[in-house]
C-alpha positions in Angstrom: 108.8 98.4 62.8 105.3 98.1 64.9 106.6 97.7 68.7 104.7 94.3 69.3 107.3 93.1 67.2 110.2 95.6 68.5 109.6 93.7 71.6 110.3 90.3 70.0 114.0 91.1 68.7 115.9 90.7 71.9 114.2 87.0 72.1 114.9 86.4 68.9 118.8 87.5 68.8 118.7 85.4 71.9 117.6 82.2 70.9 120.0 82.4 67.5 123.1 82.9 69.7 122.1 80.3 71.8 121.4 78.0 69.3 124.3 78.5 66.9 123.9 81.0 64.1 121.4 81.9 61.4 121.1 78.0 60.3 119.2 77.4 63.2 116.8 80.1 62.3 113.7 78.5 61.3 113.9 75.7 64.5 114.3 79.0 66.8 111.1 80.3 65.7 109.3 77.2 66.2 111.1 77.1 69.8 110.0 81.4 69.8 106.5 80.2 69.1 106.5 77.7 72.0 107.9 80.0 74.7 105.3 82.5 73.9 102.5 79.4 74.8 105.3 79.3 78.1 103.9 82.6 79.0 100.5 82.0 78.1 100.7 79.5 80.7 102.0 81.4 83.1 99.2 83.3 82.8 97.0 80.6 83.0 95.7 81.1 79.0 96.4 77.8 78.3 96.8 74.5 79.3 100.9 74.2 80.8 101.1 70.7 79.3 101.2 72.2 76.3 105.1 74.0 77.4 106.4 70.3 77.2 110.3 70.8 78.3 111.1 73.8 76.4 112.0 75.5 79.3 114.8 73.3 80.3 116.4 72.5 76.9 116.6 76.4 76.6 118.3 77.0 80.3 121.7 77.3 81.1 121.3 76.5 84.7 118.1 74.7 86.6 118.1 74.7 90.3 115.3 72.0 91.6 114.2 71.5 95.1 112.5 67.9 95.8 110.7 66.8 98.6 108.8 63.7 97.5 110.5 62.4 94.1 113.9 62.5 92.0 113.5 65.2 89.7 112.3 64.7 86.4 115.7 64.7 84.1 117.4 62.6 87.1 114.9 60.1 86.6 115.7 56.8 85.0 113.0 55.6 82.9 111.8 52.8 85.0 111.4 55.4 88.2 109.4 57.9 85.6 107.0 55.0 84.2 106.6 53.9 88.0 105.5 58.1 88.6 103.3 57.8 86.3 101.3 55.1 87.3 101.0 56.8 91.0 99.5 59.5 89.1 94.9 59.7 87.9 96.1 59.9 84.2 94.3 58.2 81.6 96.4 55.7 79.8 97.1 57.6 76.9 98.0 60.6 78.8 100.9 57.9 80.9 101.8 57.2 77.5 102.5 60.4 76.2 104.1 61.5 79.3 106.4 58.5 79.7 107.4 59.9 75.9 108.0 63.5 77.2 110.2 62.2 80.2 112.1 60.3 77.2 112.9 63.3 75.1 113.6 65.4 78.3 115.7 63.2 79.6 117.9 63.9 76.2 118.6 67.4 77.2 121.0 66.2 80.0 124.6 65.0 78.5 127.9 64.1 80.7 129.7 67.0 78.8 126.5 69.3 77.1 123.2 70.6 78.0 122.1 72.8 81.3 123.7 72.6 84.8 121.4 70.9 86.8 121.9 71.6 90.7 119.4 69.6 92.2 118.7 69.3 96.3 116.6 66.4 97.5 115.2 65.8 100.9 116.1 62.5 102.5 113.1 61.2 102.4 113.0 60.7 98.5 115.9 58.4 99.1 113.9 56.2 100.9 110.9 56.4 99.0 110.1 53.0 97.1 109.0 54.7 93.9 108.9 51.4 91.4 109.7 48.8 94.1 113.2 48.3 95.8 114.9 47.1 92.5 113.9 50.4 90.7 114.6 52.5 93.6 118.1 51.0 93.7 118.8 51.4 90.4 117.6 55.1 90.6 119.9 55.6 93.4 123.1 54.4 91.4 121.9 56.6 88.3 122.2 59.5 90.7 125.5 58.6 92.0 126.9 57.9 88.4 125.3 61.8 87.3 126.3 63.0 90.6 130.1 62.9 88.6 129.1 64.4 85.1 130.9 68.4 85.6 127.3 69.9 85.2 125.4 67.9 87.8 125.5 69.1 91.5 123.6 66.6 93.5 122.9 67.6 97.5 121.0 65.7 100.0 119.1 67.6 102.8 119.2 65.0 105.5 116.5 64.2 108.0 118.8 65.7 110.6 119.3 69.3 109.0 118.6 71.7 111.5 117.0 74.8 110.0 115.3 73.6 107.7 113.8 76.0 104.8 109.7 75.7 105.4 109.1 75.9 101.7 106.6 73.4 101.8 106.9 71.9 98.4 109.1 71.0 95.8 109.9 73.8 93.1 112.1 73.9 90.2 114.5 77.7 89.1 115.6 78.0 85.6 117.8 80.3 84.3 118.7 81.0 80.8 121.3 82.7 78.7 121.3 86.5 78.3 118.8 88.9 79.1 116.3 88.7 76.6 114.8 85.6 78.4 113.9 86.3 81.9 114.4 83.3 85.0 111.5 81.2 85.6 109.9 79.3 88.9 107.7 76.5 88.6 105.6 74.3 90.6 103.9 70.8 89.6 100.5 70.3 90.3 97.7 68.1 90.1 96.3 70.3 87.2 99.3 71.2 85.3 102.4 73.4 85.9 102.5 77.1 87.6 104.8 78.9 86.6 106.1 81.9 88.2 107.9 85.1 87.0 107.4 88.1 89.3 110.6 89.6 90.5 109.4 89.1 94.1 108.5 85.7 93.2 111.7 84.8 92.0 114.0 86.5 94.6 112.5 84.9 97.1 112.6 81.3 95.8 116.1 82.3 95.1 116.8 82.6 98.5 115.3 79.4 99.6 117.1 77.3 97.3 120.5 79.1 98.8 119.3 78.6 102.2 118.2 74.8 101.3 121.7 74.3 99.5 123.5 75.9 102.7 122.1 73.3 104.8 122.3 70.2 102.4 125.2 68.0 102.7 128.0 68.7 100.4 128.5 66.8 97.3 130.7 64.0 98.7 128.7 63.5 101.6 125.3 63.8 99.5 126.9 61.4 96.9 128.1 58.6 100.3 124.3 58.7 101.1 122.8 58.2 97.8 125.7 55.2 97.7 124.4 53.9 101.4 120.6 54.0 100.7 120.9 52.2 97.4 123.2 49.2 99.2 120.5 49.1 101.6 117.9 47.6 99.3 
């Protein structure tokens, strides 16, 4: 066997554990074809809107630090239509992005999908994404998923002492077996950078231990969520 495609086995064993058995064979190569555009991307060979959410319907855990808004597969779909507008898209690209956030928001499931453990700064509490009525109904979303068993939801408050200079938000994905290597990436004004470098990713491992270390704990991170949304 010619080792370009040696080198494709492991991924492809991978992906048919993951998904199930052999039946799932011919949707895994579709999903093989669109991670290899994921590492395109994160080689900047083409355009990362192209990745659509690939990456997290294929990880077992995602780890996301957020600074400025809820992340993405928290997001109710009033708070994502509301993102969208703040963004310089044209109206069909809104469109087809309100349309991703629809079928990415699928991946998360009170009893299935990834573990998301997300940490948000304060300050996206109090951010009027949408207007106060969409904000508040954001707020209670969060504190109904902060329950689900695969949803850890922290809040870094404005009082944190310590706090990790990471200077932006940034999103760790891990996936199943070894085949598939963890991920870090960053949203931008042009797209998506993602990040795969083992220095890279231990030291955005270590912020997002360090950020969770000095987040409130669940309870307390759920009693805010429940505080800021009575306050609007």
């Amino acid at each position: 066997m010619p080792a370009r495609f040696e080198s494709l086995v492991p991924v492809l064993l991978t992906l048919i554990e993951a998904a199930g058995g052999a039946a799932e064979v011919p949707r895994r190569l579709s999903d093989l074809g669109a991670w290899h555009r994921l590492w395109k991307a994160a080689r900047g060979e083409v355009d990362s809107s192209r990745v659509g959410c690939l990456p997290e319907a294929t990880a077992t855990l995602i780890r996301a630090f957020e600074c400025l808004l809820i992340p993405e597969l928290l997001q109710t779909e009033d708070y994502a239509r509301a993102v969208v507008t703040l963004g310089y898209w044209t109206r069909s690209e809104r469109l087809r992005r309100v349309e991703l956030h629809r079928r990415c928001r699928d991946i998360l499931a009170p009893r299935g999908g990834p573990t998301v453990w997300a940490v948000l700064d304060e300050a996206v509490l109090r951010r009027p994404v949408g207007g106060a009525q969409v904000l508040r109904a954001q707020l209670e979303h969060l504190v109904e998923m902060s329950s689900w068993p695969n949803v850890v939801i922290q809040v870094l408050p404005f009082g944190a002492s310590g706090h990790t200079p990471v200077g932006t938000s940034f999103t760790l994905l891990r996936f199943a077996g070894r085949a598939l290597p963890d991920i870090v990436y960053l949203h931008q004004l042009n797209g998506t950078a993602y990040l795969n470098r083992p220095a890279e990713l231990d030291l955005y491992r270590r912020a997002m231990d360090c950020l969770a270390t000095q987040a409130d704990s669940q309870d307390r991170s759920r009693a805010r969520l429940m505080a800021a949304a009575a306050g609007l």
